[in-house]
The first five atom37 places (N, CA, C, CB, O) and aatype in JSON, in Angstrom:
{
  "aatype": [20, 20, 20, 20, 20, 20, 20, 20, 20, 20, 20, 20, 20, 20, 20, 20, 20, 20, 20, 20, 20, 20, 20, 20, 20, 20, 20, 20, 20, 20, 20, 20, 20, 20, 20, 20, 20, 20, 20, 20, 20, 20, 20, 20, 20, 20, 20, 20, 20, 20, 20, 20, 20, 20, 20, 20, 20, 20, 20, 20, 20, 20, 20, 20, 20, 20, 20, 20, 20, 20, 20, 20, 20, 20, 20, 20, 20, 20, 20, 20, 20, 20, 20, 20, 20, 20, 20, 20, 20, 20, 20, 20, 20, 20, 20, 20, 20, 20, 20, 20, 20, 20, 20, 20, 20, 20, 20, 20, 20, 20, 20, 20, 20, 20, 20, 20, 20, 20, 20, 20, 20, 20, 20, 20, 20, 20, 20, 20, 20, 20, 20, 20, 20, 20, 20, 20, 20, 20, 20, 20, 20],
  "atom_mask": [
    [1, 1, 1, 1, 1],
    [1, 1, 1, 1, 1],
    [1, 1, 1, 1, 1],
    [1, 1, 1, 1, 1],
    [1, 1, 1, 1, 1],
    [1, 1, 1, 1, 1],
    [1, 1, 1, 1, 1],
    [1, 1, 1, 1, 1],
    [1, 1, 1, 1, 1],
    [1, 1, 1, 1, 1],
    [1, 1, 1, 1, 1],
    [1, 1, 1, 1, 1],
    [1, 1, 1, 1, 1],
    [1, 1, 1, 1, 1],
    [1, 1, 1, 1, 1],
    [1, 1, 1, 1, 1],
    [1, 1, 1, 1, 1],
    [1, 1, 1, 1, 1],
    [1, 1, 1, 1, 1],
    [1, 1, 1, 1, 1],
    [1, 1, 1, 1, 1],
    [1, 1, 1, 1, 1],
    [1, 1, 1, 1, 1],
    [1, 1, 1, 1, 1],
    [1, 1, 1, 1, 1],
    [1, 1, 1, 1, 1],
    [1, 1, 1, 1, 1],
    [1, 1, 1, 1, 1],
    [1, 1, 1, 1, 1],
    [1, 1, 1, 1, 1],
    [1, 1, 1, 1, 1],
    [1, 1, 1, 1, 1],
    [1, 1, 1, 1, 1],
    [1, 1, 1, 1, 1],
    [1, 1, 1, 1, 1],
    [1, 1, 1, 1, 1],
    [1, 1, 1, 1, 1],
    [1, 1, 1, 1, 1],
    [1, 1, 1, 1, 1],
    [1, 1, 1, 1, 1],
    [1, 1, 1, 1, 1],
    [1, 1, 1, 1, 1],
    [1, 1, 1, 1, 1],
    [1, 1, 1, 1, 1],
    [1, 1, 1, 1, 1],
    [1, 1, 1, 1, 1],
    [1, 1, 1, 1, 1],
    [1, 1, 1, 1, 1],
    [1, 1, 1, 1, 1],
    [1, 1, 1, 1, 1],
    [1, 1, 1, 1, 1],
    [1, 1, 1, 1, 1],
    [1, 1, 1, 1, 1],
    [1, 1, 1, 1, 1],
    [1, 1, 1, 1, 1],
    [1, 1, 1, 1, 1],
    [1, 1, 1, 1, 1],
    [1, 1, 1, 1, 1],
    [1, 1, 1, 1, 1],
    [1, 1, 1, 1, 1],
    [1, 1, 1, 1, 1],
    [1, 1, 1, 1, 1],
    [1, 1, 1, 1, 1],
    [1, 1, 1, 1, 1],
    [1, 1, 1, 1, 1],
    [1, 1, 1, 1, 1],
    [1, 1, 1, 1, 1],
    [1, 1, 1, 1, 1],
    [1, 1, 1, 1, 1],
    [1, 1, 1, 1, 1],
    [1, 1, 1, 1, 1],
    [1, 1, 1, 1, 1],
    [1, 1, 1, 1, 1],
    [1, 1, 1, 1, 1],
    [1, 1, 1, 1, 1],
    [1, 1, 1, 1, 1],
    [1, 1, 1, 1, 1],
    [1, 1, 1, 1, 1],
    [1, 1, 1, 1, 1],
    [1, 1, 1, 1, 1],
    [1, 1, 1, 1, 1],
    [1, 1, 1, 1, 1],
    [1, 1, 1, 1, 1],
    [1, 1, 1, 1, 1],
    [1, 1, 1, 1, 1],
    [1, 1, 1, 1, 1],
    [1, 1, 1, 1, 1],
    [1, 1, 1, 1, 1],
    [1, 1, 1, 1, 1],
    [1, 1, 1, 1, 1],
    [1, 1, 1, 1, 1],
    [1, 1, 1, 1, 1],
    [1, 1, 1, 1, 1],
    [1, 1, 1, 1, 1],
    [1, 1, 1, 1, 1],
    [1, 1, 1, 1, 1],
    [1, 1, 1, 1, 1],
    [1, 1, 1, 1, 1],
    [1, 1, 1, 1, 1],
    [1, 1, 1, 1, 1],
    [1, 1, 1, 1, 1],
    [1, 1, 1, 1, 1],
    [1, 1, 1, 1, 1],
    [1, 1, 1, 1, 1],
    [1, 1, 1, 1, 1],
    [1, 1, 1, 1, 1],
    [1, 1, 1, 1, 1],
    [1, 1, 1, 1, 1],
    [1, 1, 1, 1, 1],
    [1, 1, 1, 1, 1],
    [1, 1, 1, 1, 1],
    [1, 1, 1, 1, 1],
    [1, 1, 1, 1, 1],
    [1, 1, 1, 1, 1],
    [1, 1, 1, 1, 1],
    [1, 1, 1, 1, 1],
    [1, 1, 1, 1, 1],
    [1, 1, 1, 1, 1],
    [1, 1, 1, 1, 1],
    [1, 1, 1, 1, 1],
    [1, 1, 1, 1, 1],
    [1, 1, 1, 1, 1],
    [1, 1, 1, 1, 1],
    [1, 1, 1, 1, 1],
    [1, 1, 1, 1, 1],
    [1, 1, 1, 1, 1],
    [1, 1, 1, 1, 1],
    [1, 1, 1, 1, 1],
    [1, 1, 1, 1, 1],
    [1, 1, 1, 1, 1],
    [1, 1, 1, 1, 1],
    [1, 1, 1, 1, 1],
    [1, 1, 1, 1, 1],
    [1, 1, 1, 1, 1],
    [1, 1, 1, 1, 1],
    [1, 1, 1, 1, 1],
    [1, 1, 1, 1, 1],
    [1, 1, 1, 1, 1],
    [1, 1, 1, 1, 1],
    [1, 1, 1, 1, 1],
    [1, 1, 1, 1, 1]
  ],
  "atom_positions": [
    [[104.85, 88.47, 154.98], [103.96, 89.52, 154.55], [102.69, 88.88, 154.01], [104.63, 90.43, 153.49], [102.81, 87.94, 153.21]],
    [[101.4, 89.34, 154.41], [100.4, 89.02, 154.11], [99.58, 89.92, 152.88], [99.88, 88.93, 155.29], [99.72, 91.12, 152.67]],
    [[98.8, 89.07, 152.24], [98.12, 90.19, 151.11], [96.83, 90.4, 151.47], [98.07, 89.72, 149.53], [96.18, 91.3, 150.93]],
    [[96.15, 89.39, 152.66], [94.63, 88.92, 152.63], [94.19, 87.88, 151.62], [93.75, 90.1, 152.37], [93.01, 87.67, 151.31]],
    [[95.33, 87.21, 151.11], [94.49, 86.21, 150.35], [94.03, 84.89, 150.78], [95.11, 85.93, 149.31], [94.68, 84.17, 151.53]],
    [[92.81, 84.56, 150.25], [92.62, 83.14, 150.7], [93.68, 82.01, 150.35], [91.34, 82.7, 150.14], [94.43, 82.04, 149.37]],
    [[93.61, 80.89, 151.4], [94.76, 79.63, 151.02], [94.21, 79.13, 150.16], [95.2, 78.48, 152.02], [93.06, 79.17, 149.71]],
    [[95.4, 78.47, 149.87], [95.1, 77.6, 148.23], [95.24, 76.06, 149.2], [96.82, 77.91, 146.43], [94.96, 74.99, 148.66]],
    [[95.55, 76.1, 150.13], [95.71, 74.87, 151.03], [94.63, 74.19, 151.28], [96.2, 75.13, 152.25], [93.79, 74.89, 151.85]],
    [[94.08, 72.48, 150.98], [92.92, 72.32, 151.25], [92.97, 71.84, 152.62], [92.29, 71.55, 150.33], [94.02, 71.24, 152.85]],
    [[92.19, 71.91, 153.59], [92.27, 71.69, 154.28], [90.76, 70.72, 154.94], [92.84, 72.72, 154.56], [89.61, 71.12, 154.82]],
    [[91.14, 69.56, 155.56], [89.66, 68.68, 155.69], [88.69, 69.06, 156.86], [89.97, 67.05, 155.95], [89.01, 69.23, 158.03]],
    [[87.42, 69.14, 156.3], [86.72, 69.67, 157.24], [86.56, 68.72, 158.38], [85.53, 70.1, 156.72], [86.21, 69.19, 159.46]],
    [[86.84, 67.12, 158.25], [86.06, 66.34, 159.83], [87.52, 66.11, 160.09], [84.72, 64.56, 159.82], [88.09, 65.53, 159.17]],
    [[88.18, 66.39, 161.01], [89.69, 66.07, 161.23], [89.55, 65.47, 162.36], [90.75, 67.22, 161.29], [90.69, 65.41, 162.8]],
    [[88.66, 64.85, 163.32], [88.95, 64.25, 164.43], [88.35, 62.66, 164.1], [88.28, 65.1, 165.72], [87.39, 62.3, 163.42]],
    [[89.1, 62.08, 164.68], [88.65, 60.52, 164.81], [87.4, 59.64, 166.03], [90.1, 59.89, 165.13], [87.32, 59.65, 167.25]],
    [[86.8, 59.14, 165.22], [85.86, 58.44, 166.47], [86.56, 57.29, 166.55], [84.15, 58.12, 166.24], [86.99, 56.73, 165.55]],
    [[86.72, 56.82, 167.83], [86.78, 55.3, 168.01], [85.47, 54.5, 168.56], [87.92, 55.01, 169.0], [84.66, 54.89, 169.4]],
    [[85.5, 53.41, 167.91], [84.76, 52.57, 168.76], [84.72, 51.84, 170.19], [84.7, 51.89, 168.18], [85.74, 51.17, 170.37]],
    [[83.89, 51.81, 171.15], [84.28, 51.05, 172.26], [84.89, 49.36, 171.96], [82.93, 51.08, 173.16], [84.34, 48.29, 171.69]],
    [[85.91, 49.66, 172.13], [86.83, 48.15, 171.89], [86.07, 47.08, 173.18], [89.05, 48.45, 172.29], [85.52, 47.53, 174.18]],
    [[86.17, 45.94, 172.92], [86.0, 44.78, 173.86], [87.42, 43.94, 174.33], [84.98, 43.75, 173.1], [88.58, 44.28, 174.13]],
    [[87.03, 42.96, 174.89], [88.75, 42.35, 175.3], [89.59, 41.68, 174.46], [88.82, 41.32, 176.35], [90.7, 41.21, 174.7]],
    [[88.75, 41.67, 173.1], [89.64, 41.75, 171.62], [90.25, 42.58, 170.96], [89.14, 41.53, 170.73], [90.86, 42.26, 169.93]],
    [[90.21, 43.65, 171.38], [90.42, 44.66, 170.93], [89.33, 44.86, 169.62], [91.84, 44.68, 170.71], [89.74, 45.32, 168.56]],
    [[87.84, 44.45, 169.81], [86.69, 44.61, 168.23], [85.89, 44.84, 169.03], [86.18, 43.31, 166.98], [86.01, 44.44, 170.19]],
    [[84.64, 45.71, 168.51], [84.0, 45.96, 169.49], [82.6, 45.14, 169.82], [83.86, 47.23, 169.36], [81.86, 44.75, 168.93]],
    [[82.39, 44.98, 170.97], [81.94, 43.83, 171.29], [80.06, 43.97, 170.84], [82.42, 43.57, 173.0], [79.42, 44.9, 171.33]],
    [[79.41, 42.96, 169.92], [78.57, 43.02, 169.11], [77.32, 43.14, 170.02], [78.69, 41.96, 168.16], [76.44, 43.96, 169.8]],
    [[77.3, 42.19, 171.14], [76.49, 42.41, 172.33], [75.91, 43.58, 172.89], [77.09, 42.05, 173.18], [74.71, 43.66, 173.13]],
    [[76.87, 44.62, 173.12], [77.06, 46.03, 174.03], [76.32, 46.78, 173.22], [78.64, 46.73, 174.3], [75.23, 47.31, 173.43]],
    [[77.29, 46.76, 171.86], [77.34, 48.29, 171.05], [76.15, 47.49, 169.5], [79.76, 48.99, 170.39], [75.91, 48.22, 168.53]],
    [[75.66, 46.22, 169.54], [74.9, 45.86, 168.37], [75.77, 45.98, 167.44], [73.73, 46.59, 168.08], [76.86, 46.55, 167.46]],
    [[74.99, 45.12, 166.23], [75.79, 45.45, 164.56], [75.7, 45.81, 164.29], [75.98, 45.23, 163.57], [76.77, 46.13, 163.76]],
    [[74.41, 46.88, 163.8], [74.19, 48.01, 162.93], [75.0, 49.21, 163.76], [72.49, 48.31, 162.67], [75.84, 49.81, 163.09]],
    [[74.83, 49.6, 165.08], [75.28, 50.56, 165.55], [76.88, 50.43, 165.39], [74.71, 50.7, 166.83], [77.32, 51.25, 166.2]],
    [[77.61, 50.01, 164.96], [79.2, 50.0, 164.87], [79.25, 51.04, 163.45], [80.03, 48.12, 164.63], [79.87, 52.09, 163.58]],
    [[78.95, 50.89, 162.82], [79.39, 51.42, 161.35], [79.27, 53.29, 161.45], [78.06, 50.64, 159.93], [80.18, 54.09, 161.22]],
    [[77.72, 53.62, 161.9], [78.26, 54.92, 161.64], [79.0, 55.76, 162.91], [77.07, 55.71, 161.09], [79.27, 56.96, 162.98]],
    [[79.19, 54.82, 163.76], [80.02, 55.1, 164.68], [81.53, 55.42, 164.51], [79.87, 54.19, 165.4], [82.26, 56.22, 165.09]],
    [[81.79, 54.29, 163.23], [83.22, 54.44, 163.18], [83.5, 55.59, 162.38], [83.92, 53.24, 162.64], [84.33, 56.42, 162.73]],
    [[82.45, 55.73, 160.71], [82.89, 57.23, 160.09], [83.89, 56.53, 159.07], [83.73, 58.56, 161.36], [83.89, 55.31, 158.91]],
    [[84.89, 57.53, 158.3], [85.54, 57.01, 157.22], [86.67, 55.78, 158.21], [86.37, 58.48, 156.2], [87.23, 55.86, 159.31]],
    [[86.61, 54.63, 157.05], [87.73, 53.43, 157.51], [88.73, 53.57, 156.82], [87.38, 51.95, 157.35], [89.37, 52.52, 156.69]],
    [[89.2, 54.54, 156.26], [90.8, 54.87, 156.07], [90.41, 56.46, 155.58], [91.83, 53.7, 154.66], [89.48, 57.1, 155.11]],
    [[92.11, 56.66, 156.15], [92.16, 58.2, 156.3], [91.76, 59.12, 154.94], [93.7, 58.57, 156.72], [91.38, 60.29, 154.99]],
    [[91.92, 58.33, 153.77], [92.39, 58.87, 152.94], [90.57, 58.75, 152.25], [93.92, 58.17, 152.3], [90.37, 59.44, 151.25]],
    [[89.65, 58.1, 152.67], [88.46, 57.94, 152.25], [87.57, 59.2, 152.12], [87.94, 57.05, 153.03], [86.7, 59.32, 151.26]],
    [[87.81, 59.97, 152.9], [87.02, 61.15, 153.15], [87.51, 62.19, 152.34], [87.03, 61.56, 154.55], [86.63, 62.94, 151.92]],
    [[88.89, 62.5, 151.93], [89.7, 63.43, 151.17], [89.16, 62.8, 149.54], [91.61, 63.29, 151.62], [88.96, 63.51, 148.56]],
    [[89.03, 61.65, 149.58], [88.67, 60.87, 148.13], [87.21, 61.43, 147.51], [88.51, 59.03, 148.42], [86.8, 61.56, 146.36]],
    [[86.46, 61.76, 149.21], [84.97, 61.47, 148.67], [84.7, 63.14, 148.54], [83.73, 60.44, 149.94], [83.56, 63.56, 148.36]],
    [[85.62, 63.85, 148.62], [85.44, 65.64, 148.81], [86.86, 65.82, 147.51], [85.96, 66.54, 151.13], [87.5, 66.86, 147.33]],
    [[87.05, 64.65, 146.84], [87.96, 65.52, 146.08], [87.68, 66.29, 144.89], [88.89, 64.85, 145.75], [88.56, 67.0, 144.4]],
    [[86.94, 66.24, 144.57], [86.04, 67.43, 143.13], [85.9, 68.84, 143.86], [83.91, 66.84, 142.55], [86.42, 69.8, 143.3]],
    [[85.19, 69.07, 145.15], [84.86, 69.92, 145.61], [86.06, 70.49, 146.21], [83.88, 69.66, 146.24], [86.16, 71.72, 146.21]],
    [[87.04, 69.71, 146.76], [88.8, 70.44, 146.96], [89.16, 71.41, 146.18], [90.05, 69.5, 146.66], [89.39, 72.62, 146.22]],
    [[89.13, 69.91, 144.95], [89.99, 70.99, 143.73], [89.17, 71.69, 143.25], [90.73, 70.41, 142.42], [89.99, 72.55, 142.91]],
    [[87.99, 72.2, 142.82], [87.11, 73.18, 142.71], [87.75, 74.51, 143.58], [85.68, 72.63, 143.24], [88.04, 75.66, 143.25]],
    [[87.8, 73.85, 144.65], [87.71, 75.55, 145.65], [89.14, 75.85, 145.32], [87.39, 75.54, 147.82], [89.21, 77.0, 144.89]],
    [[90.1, 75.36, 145.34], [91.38, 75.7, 145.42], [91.89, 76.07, 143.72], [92.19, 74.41, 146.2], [93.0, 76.51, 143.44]],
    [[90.98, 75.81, 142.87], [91.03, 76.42, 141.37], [90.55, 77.71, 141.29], [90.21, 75.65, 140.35], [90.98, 78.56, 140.51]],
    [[89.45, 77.9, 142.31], [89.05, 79.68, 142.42], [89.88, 80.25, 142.85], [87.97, 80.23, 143.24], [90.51, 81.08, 142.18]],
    [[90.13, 80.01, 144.02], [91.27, 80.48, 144.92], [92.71, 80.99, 144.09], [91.63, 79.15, 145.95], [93.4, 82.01, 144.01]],
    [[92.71, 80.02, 143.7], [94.12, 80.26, 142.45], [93.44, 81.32, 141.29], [94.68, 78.37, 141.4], [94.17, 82.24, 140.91]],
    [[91.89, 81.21, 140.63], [92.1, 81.57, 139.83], [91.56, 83.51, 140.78], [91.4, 80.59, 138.5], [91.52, 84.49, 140.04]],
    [[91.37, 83.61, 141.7], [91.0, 84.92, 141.98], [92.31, 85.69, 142.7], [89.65, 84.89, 142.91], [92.2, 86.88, 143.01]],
    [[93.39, 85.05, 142.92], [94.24, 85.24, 143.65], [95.32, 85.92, 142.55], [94.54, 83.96, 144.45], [96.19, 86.78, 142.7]],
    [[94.81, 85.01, 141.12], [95.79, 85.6, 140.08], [95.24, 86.52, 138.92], [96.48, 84.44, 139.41], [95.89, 87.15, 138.09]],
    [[93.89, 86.45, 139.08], [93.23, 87.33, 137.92], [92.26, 88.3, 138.43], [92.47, 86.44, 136.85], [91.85, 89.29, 137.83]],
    [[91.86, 87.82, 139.85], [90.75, 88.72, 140.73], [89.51, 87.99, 140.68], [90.44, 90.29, 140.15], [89.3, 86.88, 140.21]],
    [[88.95, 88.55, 141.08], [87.35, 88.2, 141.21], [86.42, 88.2, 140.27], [86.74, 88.95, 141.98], [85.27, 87.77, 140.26]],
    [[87.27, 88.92, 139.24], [85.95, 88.44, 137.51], [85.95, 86.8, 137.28], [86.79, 89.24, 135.4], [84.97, 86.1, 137.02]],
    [[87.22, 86.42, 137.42], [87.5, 85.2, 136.98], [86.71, 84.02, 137.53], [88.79, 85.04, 137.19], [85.92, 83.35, 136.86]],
    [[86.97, 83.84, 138.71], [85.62, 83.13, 139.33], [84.16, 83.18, 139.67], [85.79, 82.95, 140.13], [83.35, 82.35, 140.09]],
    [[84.11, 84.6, 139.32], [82.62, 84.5, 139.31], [82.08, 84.53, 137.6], [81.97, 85.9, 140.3], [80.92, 84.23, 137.31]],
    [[82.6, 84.74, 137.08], [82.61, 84.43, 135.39], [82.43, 83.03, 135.08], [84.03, 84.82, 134.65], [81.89, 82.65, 134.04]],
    [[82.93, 82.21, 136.07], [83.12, 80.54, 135.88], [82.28, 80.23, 136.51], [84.34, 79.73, 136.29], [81.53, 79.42, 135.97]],
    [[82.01, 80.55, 137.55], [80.55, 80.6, 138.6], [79.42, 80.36, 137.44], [80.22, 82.44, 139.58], [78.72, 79.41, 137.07]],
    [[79.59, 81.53, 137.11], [77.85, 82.05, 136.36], [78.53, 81.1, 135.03], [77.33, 84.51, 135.91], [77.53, 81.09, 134.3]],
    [[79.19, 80.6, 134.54], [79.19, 79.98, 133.25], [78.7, 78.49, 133.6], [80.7, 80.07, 132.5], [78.11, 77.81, 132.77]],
    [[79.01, 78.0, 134.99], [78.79, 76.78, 135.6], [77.12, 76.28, 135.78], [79.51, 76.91, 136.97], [76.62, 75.18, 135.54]],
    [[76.43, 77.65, 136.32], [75.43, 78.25, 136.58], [74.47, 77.54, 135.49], [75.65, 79.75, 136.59], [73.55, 76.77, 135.71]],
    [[74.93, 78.0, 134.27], [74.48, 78.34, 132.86], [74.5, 77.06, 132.53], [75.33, 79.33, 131.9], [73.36, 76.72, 132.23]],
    [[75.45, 75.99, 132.42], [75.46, 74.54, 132.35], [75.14, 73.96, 132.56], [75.85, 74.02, 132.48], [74.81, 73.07, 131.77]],
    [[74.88, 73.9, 134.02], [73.8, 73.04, 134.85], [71.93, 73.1, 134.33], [73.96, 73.75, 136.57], [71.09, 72.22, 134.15]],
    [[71.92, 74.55, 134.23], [70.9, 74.55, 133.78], [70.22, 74.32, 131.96], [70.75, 75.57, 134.36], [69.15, 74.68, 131.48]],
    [[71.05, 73.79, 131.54], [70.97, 73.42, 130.01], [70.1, 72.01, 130.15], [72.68, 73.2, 129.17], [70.63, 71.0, 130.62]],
    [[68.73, 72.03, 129.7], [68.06, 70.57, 130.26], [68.53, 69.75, 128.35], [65.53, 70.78, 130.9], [69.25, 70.16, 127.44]],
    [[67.81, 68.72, 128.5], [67.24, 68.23, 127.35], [65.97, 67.6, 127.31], [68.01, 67.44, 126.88], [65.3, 68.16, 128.18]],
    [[65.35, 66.82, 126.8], [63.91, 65.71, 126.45], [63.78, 65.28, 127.94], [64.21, 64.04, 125.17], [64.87, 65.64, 128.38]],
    [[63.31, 64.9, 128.65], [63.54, 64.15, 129.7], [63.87, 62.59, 129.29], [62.37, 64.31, 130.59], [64.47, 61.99, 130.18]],
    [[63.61, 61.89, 128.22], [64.2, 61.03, 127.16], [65.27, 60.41, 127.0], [64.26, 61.48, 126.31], [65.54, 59.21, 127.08]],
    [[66.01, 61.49, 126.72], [67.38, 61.94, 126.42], [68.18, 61.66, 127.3], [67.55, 63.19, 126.21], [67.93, 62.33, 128.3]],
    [[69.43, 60.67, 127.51], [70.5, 61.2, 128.61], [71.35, 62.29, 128.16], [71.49, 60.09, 129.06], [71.72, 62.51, 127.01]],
    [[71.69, 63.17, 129.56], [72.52, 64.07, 128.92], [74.07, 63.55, 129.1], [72.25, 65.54, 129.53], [74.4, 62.46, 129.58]],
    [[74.94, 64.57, 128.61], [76.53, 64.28, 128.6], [76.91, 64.74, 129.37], [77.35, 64.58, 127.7], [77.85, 64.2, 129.96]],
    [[76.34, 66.16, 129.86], [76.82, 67.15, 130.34], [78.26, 67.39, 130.04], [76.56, 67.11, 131.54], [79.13, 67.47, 130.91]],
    [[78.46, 67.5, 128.64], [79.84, 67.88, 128.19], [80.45, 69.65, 128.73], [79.72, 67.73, 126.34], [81.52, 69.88, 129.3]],
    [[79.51, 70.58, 128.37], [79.9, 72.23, 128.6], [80.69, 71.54, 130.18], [78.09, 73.8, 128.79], [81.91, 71.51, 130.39]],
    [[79.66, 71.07, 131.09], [80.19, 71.36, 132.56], [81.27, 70.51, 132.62], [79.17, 71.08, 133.82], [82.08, 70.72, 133.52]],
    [[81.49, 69.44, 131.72], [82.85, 68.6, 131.96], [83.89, 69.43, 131.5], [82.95, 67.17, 131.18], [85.05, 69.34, 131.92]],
    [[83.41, 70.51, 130.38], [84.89, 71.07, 130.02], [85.36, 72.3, 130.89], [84.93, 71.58, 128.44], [86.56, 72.55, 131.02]],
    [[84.11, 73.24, 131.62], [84.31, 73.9, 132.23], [85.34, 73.66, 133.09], [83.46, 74.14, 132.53], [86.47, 74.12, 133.24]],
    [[84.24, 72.32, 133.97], [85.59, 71.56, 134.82], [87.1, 71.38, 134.77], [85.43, 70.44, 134.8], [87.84, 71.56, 135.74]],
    [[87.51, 70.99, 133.48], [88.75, 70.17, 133.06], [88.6, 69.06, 133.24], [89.9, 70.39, 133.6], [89.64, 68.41, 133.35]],
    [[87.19, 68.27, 133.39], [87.45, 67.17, 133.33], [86.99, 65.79, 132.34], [87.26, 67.13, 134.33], [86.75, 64.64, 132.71]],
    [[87.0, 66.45, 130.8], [86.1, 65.88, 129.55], [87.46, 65.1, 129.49], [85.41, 67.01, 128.01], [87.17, 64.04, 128.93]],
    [[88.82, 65.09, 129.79], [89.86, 64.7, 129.57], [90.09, 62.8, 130.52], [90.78, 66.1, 130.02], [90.64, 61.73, 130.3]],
    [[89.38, 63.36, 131.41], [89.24, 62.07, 132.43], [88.44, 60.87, 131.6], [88.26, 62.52, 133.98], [87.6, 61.09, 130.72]],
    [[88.98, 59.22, 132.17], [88.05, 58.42, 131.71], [88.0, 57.93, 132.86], [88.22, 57.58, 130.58], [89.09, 57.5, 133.24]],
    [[86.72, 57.78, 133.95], [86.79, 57.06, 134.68], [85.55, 55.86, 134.4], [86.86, 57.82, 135.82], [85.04, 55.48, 133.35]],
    [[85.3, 55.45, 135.89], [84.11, 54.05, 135.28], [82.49, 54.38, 135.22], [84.14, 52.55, 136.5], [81.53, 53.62, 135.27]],
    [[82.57, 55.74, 135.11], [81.06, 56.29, 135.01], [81.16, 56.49, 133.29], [80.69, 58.01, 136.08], [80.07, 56.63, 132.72]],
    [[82.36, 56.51, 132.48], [82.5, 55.91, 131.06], [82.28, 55.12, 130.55], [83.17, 55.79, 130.67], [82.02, 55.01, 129.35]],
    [[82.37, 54.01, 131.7], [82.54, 52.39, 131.04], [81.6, 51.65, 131.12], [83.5, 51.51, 131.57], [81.31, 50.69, 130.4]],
    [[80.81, 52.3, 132.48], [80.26, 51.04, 132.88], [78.56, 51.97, 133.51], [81.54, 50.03, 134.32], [77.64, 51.65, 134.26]],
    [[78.85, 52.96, 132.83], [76.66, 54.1, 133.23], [76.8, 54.81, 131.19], [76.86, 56.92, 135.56], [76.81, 55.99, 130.82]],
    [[76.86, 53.9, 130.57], [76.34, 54.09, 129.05], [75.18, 54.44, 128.9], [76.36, 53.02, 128.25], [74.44, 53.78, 129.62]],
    [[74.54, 55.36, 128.17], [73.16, 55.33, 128.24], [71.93, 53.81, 127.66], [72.97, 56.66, 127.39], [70.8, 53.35, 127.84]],
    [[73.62, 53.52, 126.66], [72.84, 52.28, 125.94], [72.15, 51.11, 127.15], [74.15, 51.38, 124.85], [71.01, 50.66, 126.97]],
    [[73.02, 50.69, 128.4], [73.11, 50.06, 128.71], [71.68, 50.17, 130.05], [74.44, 49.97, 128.68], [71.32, 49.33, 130.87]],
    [[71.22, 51.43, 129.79], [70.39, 52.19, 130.69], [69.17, 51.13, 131.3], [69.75, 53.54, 129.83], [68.51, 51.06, 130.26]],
    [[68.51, 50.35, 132.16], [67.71, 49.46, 132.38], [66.23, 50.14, 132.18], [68.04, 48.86, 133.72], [65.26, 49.57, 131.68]],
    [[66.26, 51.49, 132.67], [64.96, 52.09, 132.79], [65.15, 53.24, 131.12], [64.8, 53.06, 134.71], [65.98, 54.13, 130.98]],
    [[64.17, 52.85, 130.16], [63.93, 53.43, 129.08], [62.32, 53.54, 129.11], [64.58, 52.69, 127.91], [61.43, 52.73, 129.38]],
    [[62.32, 54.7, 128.78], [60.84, 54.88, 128.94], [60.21, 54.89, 128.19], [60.42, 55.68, 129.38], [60.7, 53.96, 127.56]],
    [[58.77, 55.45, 127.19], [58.23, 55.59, 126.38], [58.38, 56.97, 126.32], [57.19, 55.0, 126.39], [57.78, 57.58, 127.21]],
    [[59.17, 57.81, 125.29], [59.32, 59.24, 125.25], [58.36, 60.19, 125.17], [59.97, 59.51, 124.39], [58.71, 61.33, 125.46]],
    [[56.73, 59.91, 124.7], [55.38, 60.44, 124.97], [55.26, 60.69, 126.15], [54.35, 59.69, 124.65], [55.31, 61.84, 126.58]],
    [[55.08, 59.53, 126.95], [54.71, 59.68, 128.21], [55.39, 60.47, 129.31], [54.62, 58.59, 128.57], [55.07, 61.15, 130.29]],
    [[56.73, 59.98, 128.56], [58.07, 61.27, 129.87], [57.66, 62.39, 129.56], [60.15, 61.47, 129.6], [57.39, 63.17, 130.47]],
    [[57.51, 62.76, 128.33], [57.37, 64.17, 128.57], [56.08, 64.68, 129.02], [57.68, 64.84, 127.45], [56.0, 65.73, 129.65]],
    [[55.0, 63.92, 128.68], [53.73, 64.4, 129.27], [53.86, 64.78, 130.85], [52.63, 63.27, 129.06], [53.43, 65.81, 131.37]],
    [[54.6, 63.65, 131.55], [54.79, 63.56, 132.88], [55.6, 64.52, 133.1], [55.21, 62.37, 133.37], [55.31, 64.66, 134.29]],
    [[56.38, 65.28, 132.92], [57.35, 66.31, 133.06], [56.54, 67.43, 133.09], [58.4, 66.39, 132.02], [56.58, 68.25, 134.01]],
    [[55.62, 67.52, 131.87], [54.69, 68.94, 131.89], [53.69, 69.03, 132.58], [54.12, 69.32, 130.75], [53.05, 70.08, 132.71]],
    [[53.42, 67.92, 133.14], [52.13, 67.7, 134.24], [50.78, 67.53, 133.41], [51.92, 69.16, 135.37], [49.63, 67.9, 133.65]],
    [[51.31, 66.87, 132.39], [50.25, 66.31, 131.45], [48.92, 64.99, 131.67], [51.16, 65.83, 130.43], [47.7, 64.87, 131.61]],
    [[50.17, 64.21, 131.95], [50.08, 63.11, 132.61], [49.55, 62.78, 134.14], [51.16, 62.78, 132.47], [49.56, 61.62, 134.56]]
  ]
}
């Protein structure tokens, strides 16, 4: 029995494989096909690369899905427009932001990955003179 609801199943959008023209090494031969031309020929080099590089946007869709499937359609578009609202929260141009609201929206203020450890603001190479950013922002400058 069907209700009309959307799947909660993610499913990958590039599902077919390219191969490269192999040579009598089975590699493809650098002559024919050049070096630069091999790479975007081949596309993701393991299966699991492409599901890795779409996984925020997976679980995003399949959190609406769940959450409209169980509460209706206020629910995600409530999170929509609260997301909306986050993004658009600026600061100084100065300033790095945290973007904490949209991490919690997310669920993901809980995560530590290496954009924690290792993109600090302290550690930032480009610091500007905070006069001038902002002049340049307002079209002062």
């Amino acid at each position: 029995m069907s209700f009309g609801l959307p799947s909660i199943k993610v499913k990958p959008e590039n599902a077919c494989s390219i191969k490269p023209q192999e040579g009598p090494f089975g590699i493809p031969d650098p002559m024919i096909a050049g070096i630069a031309a091999t790479k975007p020929k081949i596309g993701a080099s393991h299966p699991l690369e492409e599901s890795e590089r779409n996984y925020h946007l997976n679980e995003e869709k399949m959190s609406m899905a769940m959450l409209r499937n169980v509460q209706g359609l206020h629910a995600p578009l409530k999170l929509t427009m609260e997301m909306k609202f986050a993004n658009k929260v600026g600061r100084l141009p100065f300033l790095p932001s945290s973007n904490l609201q949209r991490e919690v929206l997310n669920g993901r203020y809980l995560d530590i990955g290496f954009e924690d450890i290792l993109n600090t603001p302290d550690l930032c190479e480009v610091a500007g003179q905070p006069h001038a950013m902002v002049e340049r922002s307002l079209g002062i400058l």
